[in-house]
C-alpha positions in Angstrom: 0.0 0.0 0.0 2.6 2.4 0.5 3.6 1.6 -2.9 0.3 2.8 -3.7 0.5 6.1 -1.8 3.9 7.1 -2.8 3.3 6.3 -6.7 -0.2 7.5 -7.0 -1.5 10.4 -4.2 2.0 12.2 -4.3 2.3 13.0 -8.2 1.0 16.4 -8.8 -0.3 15.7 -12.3 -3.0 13.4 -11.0 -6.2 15.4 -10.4 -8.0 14.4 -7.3 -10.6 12.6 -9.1 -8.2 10.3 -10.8 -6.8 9.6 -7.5 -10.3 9.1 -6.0 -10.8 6.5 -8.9 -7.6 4.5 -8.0 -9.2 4.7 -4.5 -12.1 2.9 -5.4 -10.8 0.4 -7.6 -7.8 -0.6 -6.4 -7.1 0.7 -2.8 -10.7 -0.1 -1.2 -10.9 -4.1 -2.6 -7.4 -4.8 -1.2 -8.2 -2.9 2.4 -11.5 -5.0 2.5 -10.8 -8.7 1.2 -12.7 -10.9 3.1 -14.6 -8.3 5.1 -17.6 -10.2 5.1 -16.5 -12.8 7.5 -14.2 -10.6 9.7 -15.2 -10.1 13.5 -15.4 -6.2 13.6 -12.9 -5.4 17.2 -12.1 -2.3 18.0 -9.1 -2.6 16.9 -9.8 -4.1 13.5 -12.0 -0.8 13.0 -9.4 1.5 14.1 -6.8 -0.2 11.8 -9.2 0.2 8.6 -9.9 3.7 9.3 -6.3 4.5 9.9 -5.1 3.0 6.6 -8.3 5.0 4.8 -8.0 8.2 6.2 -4.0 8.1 5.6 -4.8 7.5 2.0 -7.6 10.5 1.8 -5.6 12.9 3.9 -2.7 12.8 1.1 -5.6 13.2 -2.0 -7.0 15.9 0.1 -3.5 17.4 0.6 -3.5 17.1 4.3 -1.8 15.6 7.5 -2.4 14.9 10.5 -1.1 18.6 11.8 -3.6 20.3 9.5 -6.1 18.7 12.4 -8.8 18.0 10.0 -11.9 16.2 11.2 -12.5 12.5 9.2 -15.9 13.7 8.4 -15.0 16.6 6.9 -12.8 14.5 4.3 -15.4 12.5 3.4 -17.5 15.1 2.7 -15.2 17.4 1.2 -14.3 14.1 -1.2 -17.5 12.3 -1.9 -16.8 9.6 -0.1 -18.5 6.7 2.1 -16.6 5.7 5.3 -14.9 2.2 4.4 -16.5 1.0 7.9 -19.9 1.7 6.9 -19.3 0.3 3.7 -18.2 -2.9 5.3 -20.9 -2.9 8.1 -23.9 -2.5 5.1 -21.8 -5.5 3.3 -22.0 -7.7 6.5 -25.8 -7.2 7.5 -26.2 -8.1 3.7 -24.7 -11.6 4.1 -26.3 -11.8 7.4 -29.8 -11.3 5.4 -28.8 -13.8 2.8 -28.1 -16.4 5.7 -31.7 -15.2 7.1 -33.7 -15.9 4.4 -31.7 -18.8 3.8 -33.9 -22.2 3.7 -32.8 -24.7 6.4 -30.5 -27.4 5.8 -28.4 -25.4 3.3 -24.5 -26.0 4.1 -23.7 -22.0 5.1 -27.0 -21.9 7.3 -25.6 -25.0 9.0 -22.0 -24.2 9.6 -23.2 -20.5 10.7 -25.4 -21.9 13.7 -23.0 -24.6 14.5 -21.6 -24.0 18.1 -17.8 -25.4 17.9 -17.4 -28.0 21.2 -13.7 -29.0 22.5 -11.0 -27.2 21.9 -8.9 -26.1 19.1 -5.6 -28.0 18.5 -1.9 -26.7 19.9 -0.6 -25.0 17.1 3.3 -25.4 16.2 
């Protein structure tokens, strides 16, 4: 990703909304692969967020010393919060498992409570 940042949201000639498209295809799929089945910690939200608003503060032209509110970002950009993005992408899946008929291989493995214990790892 810092690849990313350094060869993308530094160069000058890119106008902000070429940078914004990068954003969205390249920068946002990496930053949420797999997001549907990720448990959402506090720290797992505060990671995301970081390595978004890092990326929006350079389109923007910003640091962190400018003391510029995240919201304000979005806004000033156009853009959705990644979280919320990921949150709407969960309770999707969580519908699909929903309205799922029973006896279907994902409805079963989701309401499967794990006994025992895991084994040592290596």
């Amino acid at each position: 990703m810092r690849a990313l940042n350094r060869s993308v949201v530094v160069k000058k000639e890119l106008s902000r909304k070429a940078k914004l498209s990068i954003y969205q295809s390249m920068y946002v799929p990496v930053l949420t692969y797999g997001h549907q089945r990720w448990v959402m910690t506090e720290r797992t939200r505060s990671r995301i967020q970081a390595a978004e608003m890092s990326f929006l503060r350079r389109v923007a032209g910003l640091s962190l010393r400018d003391r510029v509110r995240s919201s304000d970002i979005w806004e000033e950009l156009g853009v959705e919060p990644l979280l919320l993005h990921i949150e709407r992408s969960q309770l999707g899946r969580l519908g699909h498992l929903a309205r799922m008929p029973s006896g279907r291989l994902p409805l079963e493995v989701f309401r499967t409570c794990p006994t025992g214990r895991r084994p040592a790892q290596d």
